[in-house]
NURO-303862 format. One record per residue: x, y, z of N, C-alpha, C, O in turn; residue in three letters. Coordinates in pm, whole numbers. Layout:
// residues N
(rec (X Y Z) (X Y Z) (X Y Z) (X Y Z) 'ALA'),
...
This chain:
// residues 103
(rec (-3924 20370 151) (-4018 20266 119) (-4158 20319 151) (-4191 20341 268) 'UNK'),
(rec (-4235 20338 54) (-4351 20351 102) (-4419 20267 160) (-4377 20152 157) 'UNK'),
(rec (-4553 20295 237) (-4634 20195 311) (-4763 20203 229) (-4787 20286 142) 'UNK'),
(rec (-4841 20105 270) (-4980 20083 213) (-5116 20075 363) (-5100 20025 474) 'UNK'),
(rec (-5183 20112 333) (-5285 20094 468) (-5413 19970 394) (-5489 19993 301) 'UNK'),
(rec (-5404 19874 453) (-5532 19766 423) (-5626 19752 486) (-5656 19712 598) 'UNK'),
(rec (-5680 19798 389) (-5836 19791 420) (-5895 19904 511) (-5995 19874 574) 'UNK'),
(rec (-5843 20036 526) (-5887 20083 602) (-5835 20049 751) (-5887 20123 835) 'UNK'),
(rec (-5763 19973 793) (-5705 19930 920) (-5627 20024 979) (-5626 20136 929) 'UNK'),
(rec (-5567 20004 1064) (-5418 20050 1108) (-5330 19953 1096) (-5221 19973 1151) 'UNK'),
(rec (-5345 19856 1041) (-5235 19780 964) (-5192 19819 840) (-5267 19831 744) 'UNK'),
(rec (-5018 19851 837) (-4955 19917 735) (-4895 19781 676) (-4851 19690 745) 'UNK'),
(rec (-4900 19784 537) (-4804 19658 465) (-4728 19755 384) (-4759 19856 321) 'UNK'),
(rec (-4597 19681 411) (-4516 19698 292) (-4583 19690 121) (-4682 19633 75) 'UNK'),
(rec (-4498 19759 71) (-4534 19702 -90) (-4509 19576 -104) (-4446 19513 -20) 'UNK'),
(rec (-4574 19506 -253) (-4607 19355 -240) (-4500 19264 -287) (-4514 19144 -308) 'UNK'),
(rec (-4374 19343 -304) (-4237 19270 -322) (-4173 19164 -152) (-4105 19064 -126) 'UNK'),
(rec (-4226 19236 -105) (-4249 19123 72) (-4345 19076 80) (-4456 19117 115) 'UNK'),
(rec (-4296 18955 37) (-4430 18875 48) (-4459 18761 186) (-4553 18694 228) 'UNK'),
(rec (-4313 18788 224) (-4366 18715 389) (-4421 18839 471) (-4538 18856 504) 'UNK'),
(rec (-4334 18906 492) (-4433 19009 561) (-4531 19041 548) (-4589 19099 640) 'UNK'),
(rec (-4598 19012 409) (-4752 19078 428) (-4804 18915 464) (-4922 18924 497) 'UNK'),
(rec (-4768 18800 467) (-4854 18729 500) (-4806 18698 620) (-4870 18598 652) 'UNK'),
(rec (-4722 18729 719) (-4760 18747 849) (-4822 18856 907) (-4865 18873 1021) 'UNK'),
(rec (-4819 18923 815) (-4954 19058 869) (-5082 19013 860) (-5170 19034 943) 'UNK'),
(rec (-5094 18933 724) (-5222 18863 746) (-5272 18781 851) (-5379 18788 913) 'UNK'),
(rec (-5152 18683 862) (-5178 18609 965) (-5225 18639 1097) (-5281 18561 1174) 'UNK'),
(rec (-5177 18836 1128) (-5201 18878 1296) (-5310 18911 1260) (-5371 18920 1366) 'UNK'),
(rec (-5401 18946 1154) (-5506 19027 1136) (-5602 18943 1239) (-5589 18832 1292) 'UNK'),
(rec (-5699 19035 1244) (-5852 18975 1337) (-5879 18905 1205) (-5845 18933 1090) 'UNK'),
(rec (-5969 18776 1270) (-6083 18720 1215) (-6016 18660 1101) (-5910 18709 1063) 'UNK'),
(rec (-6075 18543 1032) (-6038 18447 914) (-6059 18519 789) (-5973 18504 702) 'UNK'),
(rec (-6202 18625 755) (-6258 18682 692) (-6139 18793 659) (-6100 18788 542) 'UNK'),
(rec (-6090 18867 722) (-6014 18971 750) (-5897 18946 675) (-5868 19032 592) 'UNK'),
(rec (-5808 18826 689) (-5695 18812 709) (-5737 18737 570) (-5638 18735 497) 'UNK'),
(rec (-5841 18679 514) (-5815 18643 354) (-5853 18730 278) (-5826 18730 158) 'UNK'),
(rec (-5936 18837 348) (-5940 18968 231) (-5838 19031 217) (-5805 19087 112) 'UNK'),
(rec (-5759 19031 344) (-5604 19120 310) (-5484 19029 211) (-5396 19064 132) 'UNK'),
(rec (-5528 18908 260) (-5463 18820 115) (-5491 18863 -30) (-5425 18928 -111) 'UNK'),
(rec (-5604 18807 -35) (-5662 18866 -132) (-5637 18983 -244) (-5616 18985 -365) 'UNK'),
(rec (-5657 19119 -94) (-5597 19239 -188) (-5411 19235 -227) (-5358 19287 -324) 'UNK'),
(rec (-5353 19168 -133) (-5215 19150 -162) (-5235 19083 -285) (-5161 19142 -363) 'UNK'),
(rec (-5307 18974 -359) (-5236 18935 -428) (-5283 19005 -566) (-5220 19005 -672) 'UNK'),
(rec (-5441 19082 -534) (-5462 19204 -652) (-5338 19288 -641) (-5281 19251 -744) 'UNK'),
(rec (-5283 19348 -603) (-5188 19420 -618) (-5054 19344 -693) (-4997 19399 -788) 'UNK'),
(rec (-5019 19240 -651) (-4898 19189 -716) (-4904 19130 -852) (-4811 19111 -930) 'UNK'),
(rec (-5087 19095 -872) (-5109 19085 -1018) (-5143 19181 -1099) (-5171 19149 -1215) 'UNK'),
(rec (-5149 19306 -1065) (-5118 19427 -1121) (-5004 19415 -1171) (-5038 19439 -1287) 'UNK'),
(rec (-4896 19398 -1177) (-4770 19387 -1232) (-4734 19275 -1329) (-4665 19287 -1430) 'UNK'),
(rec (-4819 19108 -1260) (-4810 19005 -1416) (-4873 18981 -1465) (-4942 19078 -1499) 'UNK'),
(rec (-4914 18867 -1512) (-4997 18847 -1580) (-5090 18762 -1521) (-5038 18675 -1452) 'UNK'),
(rec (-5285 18758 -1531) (-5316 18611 -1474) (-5355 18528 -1563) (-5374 18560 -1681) 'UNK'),
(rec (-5368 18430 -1524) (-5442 18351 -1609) (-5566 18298 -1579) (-5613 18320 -1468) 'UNK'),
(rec (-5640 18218 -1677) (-5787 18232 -1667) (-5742 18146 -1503) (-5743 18199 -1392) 'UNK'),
(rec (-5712 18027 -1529) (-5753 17944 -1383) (-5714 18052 -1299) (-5820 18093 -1251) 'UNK'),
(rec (-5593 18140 -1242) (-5616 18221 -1141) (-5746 18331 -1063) (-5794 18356 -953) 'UNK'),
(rec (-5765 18391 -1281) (-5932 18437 -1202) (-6039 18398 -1194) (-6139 18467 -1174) 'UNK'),
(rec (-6035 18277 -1207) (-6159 18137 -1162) (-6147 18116 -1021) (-6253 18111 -958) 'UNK'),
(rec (-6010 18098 -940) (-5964 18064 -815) (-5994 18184 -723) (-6037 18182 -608) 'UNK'),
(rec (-5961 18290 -800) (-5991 18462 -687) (-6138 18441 -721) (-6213 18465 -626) 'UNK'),
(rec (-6212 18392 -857) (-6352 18475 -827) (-6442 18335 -724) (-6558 18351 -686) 'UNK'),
(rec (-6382 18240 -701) (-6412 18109 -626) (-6460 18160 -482) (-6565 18158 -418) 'UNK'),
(rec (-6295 18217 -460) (-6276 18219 -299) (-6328 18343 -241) (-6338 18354 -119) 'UNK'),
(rec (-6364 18447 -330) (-6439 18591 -355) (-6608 18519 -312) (-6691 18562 -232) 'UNK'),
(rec (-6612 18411 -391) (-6803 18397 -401) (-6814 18291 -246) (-6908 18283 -166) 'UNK'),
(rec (-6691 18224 -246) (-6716 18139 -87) (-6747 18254 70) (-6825 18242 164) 'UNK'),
(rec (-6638 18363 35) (-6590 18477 137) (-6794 18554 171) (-6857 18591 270) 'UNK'),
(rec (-6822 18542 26) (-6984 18632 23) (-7085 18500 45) (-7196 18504 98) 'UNK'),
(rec (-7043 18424 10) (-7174 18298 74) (-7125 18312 244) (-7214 18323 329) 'UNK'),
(rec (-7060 18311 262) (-7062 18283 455) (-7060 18413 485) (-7052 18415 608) 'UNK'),
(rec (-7062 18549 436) (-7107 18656 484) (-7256 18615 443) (-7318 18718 467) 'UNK'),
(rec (-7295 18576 422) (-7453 18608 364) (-7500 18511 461) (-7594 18548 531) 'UNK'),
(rec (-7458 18406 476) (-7498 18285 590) (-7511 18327 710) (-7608 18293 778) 'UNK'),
(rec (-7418 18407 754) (-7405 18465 864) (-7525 18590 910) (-7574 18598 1023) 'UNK'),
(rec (-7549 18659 822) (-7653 18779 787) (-7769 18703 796) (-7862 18767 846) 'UNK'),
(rec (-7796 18583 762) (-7903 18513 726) (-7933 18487 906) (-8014 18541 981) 'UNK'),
(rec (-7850 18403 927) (-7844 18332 1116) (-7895 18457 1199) (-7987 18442 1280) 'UNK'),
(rec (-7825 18606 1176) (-7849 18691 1238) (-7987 18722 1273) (-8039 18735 1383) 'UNK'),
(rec (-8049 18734 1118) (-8193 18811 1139) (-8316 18699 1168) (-8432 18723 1201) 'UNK'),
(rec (-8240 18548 1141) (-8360 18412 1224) (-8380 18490 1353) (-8477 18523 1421) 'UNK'),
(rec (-8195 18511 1360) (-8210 18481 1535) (-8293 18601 1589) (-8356 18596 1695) 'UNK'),
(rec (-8288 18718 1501) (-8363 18829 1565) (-8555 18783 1563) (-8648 18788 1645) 'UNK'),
(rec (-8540 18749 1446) (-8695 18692 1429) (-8744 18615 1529) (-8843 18651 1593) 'UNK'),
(rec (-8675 18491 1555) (-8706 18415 1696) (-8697 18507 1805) (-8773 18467 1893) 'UNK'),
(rec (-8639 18613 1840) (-8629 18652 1974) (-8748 18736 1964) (-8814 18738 2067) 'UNK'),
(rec (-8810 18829 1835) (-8914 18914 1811) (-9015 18810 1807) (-9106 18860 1872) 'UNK'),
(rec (-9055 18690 1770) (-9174 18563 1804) (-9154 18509 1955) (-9234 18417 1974) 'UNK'),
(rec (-9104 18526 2025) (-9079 18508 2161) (-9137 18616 2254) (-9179 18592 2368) 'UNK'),
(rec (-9136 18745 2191) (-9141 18855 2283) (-9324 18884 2282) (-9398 18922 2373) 'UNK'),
(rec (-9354 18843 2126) (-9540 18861 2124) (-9533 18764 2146) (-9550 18786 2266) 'UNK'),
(rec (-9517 18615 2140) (-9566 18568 2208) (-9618 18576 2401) (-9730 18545 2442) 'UNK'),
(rec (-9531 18612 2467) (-9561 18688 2604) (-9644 18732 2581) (-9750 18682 2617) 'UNK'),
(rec (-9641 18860 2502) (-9695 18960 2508) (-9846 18923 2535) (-9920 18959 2627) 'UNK'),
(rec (-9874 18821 2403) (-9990 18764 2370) (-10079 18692 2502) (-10193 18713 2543) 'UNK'),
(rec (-9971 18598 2546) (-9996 18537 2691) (-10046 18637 2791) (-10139 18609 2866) 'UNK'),
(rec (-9972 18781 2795) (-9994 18880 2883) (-10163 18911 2881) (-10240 18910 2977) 'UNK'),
(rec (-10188 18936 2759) (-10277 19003 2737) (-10470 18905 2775) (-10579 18930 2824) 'UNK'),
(rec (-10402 18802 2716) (-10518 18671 2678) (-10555 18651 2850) (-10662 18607 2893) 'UNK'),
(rec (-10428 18697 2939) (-10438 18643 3105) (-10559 18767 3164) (-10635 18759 3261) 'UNK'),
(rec (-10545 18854 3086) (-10523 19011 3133) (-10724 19031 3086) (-10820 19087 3138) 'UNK'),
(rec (-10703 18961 2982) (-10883 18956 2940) (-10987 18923 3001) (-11098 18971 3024) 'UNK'),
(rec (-10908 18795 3033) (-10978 18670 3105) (-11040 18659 3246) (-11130 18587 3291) 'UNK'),
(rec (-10955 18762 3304) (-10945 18842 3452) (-11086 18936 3483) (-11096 19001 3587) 'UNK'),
């Protein structure tokens, strides 16, 4: 039986004829993100073999554009939060200096 490596992990899945096993592999994966991209690619792989139909690739390209809106949300929160901590730091700074004049 060959194995498959996802995503770059050290998680090995079976081929996609086990289909509980790969979704309790999903299930141990880290993170929510993680464990529906490895869905995900499981179920690209098993539709390699049938057929889809339009509503299926309406539903993958759905949960594909939800997966990249909350990566992007998240990216977004990140660099506020860096921004607020970089407007926090001149601000001091500013305080430092204005004390430092005045003197």
């Amino acid at each position: 039986m060959a194995m498959e490596r996802a995503g770059g992990d050290d998680l090995l899945l079976p081929p996609a004829a086990h289909g509980d096993t790969i979704i309790a592999a999903a299930a141990a994966a880290p993170g929510r993100l993680e464990a529906q991209e490895l869905l995900y690619r499981v179920e690209l792989q098993q539709g390699a073999t049938t057929t889809t139909t339009g509503a299926d690739r309406r539903k993958r390209r759905a949960m594909k554009n939800r997966e990249s809106a909350e990566r992007s949300r998240a990216r977004k929160q990140a660099y506020m939060h860096e921004l607020e901590q970089e407007v926090r730091l001149l601000r001091a700074e500013n305080d430092a200096l204005r004390h430092e004049c005045q003197e």
